[in-house]
DONU-146974 format. One record per residue (C-alpha): x, y, z; residue in one letter. Coordinates in steps of 0.1 Angstrom, whole numbers, plus 2048, in hexadecimal, padded with zeros to 3 digits. Layout:
# DONU-146974
XYZa;...
//
This chain:
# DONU-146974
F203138FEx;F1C3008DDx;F0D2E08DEx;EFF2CA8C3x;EE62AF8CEx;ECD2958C2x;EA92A68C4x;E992898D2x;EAD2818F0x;EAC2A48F5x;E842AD8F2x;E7E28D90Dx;E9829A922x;E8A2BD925x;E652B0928x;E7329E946x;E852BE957x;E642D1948x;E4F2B995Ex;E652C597Dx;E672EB97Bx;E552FD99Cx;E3431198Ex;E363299B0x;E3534C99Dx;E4435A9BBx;E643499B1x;E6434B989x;E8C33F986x;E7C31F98Ex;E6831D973x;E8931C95Fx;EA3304955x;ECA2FF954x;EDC2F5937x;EFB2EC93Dx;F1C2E0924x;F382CB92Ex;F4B2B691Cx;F372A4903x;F192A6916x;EF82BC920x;EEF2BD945x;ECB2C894Ax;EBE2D696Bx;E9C2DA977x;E8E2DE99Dx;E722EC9B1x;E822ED9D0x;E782CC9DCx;E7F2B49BFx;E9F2B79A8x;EA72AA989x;ECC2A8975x;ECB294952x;EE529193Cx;EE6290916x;EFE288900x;F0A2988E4x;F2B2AF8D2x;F382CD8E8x;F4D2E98D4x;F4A3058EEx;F3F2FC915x;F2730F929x;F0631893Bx;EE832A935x;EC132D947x;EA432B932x;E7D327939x;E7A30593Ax;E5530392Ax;E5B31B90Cx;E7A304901x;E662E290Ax;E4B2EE8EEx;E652F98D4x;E722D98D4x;E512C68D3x;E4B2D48B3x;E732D58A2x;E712B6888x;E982BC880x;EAD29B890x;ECA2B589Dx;ECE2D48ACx;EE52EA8B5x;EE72FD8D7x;EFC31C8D5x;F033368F3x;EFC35C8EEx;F0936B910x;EED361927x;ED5358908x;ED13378F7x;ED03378D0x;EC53188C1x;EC830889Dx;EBD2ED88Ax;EC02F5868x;E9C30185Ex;E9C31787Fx;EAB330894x;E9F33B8B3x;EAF34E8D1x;EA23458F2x;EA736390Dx;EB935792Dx;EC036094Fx;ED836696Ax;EE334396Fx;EEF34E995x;ECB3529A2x;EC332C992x;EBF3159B1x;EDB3009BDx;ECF2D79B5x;EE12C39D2x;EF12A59CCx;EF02869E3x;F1927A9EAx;F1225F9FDx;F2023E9F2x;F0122CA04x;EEA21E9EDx;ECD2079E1x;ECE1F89BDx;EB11EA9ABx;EA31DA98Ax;E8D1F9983x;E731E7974x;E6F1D1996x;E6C1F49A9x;E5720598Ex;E401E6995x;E3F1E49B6x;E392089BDx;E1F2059A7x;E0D1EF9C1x;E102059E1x;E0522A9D0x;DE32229CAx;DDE2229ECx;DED2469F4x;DD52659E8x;DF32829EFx;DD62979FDx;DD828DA23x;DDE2A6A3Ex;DF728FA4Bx;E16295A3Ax;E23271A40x;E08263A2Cx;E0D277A0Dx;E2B25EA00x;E3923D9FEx;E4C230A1Bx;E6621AA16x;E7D208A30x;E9C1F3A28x;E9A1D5A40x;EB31BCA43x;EA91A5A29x;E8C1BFA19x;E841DBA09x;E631E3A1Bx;E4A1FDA02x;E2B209A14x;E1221FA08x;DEF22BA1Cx;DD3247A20x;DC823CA40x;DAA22AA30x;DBF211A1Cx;DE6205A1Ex;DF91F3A01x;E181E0A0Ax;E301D09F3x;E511BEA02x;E6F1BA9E9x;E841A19F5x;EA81A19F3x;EB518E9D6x;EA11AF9C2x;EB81C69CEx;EDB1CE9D8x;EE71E99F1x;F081F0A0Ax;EEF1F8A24x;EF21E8A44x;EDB1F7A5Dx;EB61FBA57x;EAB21FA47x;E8722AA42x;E7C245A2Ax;E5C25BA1Cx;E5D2649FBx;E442809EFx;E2926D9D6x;E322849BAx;E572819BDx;E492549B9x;E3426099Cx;E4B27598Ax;E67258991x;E4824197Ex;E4D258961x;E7125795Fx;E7523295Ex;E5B22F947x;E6924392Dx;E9023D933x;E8121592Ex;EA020791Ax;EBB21F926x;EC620F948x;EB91EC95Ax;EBC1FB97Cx;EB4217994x;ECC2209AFx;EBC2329D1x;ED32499E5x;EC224DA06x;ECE26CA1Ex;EC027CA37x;EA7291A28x;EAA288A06x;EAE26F9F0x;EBA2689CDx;EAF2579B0x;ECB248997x;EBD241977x;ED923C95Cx;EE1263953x;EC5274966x;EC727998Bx;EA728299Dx;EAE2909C2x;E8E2969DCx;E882A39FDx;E7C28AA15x;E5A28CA26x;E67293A4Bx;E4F282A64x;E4C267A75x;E37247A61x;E1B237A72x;E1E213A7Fx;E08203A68x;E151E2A74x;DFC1E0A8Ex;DDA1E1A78x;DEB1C5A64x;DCD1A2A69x;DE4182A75x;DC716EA6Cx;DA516EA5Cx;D82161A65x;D7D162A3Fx;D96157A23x;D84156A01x;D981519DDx;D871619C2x;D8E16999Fx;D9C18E997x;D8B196975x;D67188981x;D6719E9A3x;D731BD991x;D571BB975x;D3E1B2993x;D4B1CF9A8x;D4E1EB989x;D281E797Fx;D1E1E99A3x;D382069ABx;D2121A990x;D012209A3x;D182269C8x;D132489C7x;D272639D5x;D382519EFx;D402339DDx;D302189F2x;D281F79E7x;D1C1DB9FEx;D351BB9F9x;D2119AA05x;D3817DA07x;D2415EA09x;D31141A16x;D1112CA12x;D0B1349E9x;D3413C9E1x;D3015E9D8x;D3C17E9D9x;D161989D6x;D211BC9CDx;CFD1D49D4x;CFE1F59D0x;CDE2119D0x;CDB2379C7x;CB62429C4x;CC625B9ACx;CD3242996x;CC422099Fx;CD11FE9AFx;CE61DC9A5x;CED1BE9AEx;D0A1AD9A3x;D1A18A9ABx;D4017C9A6x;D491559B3x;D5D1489CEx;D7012E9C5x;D7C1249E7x;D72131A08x;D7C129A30x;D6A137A4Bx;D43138A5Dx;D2812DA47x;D1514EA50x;D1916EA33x;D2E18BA3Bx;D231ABA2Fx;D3A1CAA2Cx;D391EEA1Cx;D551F9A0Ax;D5F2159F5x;D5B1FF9CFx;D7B21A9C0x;D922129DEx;D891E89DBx;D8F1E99B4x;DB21F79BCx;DB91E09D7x;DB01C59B9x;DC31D899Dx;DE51D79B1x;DEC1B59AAx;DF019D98Bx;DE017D99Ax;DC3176988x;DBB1649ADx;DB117C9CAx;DB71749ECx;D9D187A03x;DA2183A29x;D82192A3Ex;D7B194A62x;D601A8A72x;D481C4A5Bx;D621DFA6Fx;D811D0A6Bx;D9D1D9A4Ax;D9A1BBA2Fx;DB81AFA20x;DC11AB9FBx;DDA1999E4x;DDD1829CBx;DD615B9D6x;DFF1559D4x;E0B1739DCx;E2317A9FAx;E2E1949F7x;E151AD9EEx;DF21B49FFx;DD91D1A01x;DC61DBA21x;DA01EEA1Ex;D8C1FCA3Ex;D661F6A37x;D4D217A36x;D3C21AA53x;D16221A4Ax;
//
């Protein structure tokens, strides 16, 4: 192998594969990385087992070859090189590395005992502006906490419908659905397919669009059986699926309301915030919503701390003229509000037991549901 690359391409690349290397010391060759020359170009290779990542960088190729490094002592060196080139050159199973100020050999290992990364062949897929998918699975993960002991709820479900792309995200105490309609997306799928993608493989797929912003306008999806793929220009992120059967959320869904009330976003959010901070441990602030004075009353009280009493306006309200008063955890209601843009909230309430529904006053295809505390 002897490679010569751009340094910056090449530091964000290995950050990336960094980010994905396993940490179980009972498996150290995971903790490494494969460098890999072909042509004019650098295949990286990280895994854990469970997630997978391949990114290519470009650059000029003299010699070809292969070589496994630690992934995190390389990922530093770089993070401190201030050169703009560098070249990688092969020492049997070693990597020596130049730049001109520096030299530095990097000791390698057997590259037979580094993991085999699948790689999805299936010509099915889902393409998508990845900025409409970072967006929208930005709305549904607030409401997954990727600590449940039901393995179904520790991801994002999503389910390719005939005319949707269905994203659904809960903890059993809240559920966040967002609905991308057709003319978002392209696919050759016919039949209907449901996954569950692990919350860190969403999150690390977060960081990955975020910093390959300007490189490629969509993300493709290759769905299998158990696993699924991520195509995001030169970098291919593969995942095991979560294999379990996803609850049928559908049925906890309100058809109608007793209560629809339209408020504004930023004057609810500054009510609910300087309640939120005398709650206590549990969180718990007492939501009045007055039909008789148009107003939302936040209250909250910790003998430890002391008590407040906030107030944010309806502006338009249908239902009994009689006050409904509901506990909810303030944290879980502030992401509920935070998941959409509207500056207008639409709240939908029934009974003090029953999930309330938000979403912005417009908004179709996007809403939040929140079970009450029961006190």
């Amino acid at each position: 192998m002897k490679f010569t690359t751009l340094v910056e391409p090449l530091k964000k690349a290995i950050n990336a594969a960094e980010r994905i290397t396993g940490k179980n010391i009972t498996l150290p060759m995971l903790a490494n990385i494969l460098l890999k020359v072909n042509k004019n170009s650098l295949q990286i290779l990280a895994t854990d087992l469970e997630i997978g990542v391949d990114i290519i960088v470009s650059g000029r190729a003299e010699e070809e070859g292969e070589v496994v490094i630690p992934a995190k002592v390389f990922n530093n060196f770089l993070s401190n090189l201030s050169e703009e080139k560098i070249n990688l050159i092969q020492d049997g199973q070693n990597l020596k590395v130049e730049d001109g100020k520096h030299s530095v050999m990097f000791q390698g290992f057997n590259i037979e005992d580094f993991p085999i990364i699948p790689h999805i062949k299936s010509d099915k897929y889902i393409s998508i502006n990845k900025i409409k998918f970072q967006q929208s699975l930005e709305q549904v993960i607030p409401a997954i906490n990727n600590i449940s002991s039901k393995v179904e709820l520790n991801g994002v479900f999503l389910k390719l419908e005939k005319n949707n792309l269905r994203l659904v995200g809960t903890d059993s105490f809240r559920l966040a659905e967002k609905i991308i309609t057709k003319d978002n997306y392209k696919t050759n799928i016919t039949n209907d397919i449901s996954l569950i993608i692990p919350l860190k493989v969403i999150q690390e797929l977060l960081r990955l669009i975020a910093e390959n912003n300007n490189e490629t306008e969509l993300i493709e999806i290759i769905p299998e059986i158990n696993q699924v793929q991520f195509n995001l220009g030169d970098l291919r992120l593969i995942s095991q699926l979560i294999n379990a059967q996803y609850p049928n959320y559908s049925a906890i869904i309100p058809q109608s309301f007793e209560y629809e009330i339209i408020t504004p976003k930023e004057d609810l959010i500054e009510a609910v915030k300087l309640s939120g901070l005398f709650s206590g441990k549990i969180n718990n602030v007492k939501f009045i919503f007055s039909s008789t004075k148009h107003q939302i009353i936040t209250t909250a009280e910790d003998p430890t701390l002391g008590a407040a009493t906030n107030i944010s306006p309806i502006l338009n309200i249908k239902g009994p003229k009689n006050d409904l008063e509901i506990n909810l955890n303030y944290r879980f209601f502030l992401d509920g509000l935070n998941s959409t843009n509207y500056q207008e909230i639409f709240i939908g309430l029934n009974k003090d037991i029953n999930p309330i529904l938000i979403k912005g006053k417009e908004e179709n295809d996007f809403f939040y549901l929140l079970m009450p505390l029961k006190m």
